[in-house]
C-alpha positions as MATLAB code, in Angstrom:
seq = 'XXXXXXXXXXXXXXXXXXXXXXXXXXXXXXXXXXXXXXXXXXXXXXXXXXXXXXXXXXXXXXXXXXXXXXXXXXXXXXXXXXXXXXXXXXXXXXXXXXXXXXXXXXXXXXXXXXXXXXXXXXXXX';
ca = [
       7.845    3.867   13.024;
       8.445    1.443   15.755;
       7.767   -2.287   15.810;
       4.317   -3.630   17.007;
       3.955   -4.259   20.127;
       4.353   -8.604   20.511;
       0.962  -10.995   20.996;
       2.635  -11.962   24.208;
       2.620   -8.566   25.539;
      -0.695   -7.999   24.049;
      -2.234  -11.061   25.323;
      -0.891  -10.037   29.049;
      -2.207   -6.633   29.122;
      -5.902   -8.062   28.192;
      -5.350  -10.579   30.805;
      -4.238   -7.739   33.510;
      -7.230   -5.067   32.525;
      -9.792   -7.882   32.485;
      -8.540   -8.439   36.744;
      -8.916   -4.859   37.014;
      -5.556   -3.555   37.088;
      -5.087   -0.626   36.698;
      -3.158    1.050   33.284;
      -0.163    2.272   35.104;
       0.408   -0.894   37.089;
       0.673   -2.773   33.802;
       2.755   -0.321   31.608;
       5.193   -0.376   34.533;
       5.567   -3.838   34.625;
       5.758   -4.954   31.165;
       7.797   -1.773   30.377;
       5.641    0.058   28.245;
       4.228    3.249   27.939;
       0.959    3.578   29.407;
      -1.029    4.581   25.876;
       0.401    1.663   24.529;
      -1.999   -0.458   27.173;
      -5.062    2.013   26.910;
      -4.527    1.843   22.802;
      -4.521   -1.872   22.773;
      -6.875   -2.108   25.645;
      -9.361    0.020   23.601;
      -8.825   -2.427   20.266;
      -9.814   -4.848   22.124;
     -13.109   -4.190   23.668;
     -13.603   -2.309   19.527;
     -12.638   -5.441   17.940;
     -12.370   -8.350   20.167;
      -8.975   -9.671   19.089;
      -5.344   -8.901   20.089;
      -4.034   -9.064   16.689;
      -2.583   -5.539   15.388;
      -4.330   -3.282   13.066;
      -2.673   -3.408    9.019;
      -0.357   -1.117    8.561;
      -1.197    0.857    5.267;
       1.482    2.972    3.375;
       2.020    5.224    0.950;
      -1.001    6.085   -1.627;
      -3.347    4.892   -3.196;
      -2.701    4.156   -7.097;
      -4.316    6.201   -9.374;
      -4.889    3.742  -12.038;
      -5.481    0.338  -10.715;
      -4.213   -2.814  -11.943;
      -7.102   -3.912  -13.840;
      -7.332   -0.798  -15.483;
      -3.215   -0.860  -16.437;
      -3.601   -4.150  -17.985;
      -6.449   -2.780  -20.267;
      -3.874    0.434  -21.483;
      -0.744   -2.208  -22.437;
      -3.526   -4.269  -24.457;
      -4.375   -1.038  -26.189;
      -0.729   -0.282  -26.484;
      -0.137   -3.272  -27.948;
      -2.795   -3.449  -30.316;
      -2.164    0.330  -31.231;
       1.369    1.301  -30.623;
       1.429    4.796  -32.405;
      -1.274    5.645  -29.004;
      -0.033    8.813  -27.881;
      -0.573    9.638  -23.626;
      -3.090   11.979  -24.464;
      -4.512    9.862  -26.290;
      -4.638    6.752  -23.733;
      -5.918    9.632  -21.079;
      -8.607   10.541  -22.925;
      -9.991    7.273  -24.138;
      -9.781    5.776  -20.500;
     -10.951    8.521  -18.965;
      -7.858    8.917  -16.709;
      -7.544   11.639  -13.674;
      -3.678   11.168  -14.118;
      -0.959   13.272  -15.961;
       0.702   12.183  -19.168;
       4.173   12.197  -16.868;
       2.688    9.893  -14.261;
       1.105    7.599  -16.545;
       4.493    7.546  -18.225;
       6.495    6.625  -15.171;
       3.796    3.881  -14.598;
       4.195    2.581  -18.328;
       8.135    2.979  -17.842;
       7.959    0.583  -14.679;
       6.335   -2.297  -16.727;
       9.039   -2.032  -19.631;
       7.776    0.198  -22.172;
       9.781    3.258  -23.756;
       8.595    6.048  -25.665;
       9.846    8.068  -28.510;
      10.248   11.219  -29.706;
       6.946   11.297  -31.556;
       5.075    9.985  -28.557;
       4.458    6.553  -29.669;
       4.629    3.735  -27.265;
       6.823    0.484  -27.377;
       7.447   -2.936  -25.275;
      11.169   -2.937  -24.626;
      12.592   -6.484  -25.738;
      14.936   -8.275  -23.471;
      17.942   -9.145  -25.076;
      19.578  -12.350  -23.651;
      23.398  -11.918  -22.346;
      25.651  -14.347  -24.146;
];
């Protein structure tokens, strides 16, 4: 995905369209596509401002952050808590293998029986 386009350029093309030139006349001579001035153009009379819209990526969690922090309490108050187990009570509309991955990513490993454990950082000598 490319770059925005800069506030300079941004700032000229509301400058040009509020004299009444016309869209082709100003892609031309800032070097731009012409959609790129009717885009930013129409963001401007929408929102007032120049500045670019957020970019968003990738999903959306499917356990939030508040919610995480309330299973590794559990898990550490209870660490013989199976997945299941942590699905059910929370009411989670996630797998076992993606709650897993998300438990792996904040340290904790899980063994054969399905309990749950905080990995412990050894220090290096």
């Amino acid at each position: 995905m490319p770059n925005p386009t800069s506030n300079e350029i941004r700032e000229k093309i509301i400058q040009h369209k509020q004299n009444n030139i016309n869209e082709t006349d100003i892609a031309k001579w800032l070097i731009i596509s012409q959609s790129t001035v009717t885009k930013i153009w129409a963001l401007y009379k929408k929102t007032g401002t120049t500045q670019p819209r957020p970019r968003t990526q990738g999903r959306k969690p499917l356990v939030n952050q508040q919610t995480m922090d309330k299973i590794t309490q559990k898990i550490d108050n209870q660490p013989d808590i199976t997945l299941k187990e942590l699905i059910a009570e929370f009411n989670l509309q996630i797998s076992p293998a993606a709650l897993s991955k998300r438990l792996i990513k904040l340290d904790y490993t899980f063994k054969k029986r399905a309990s749950i454990q905080k990995n412990k950082k050894t220090p290096k000598p």
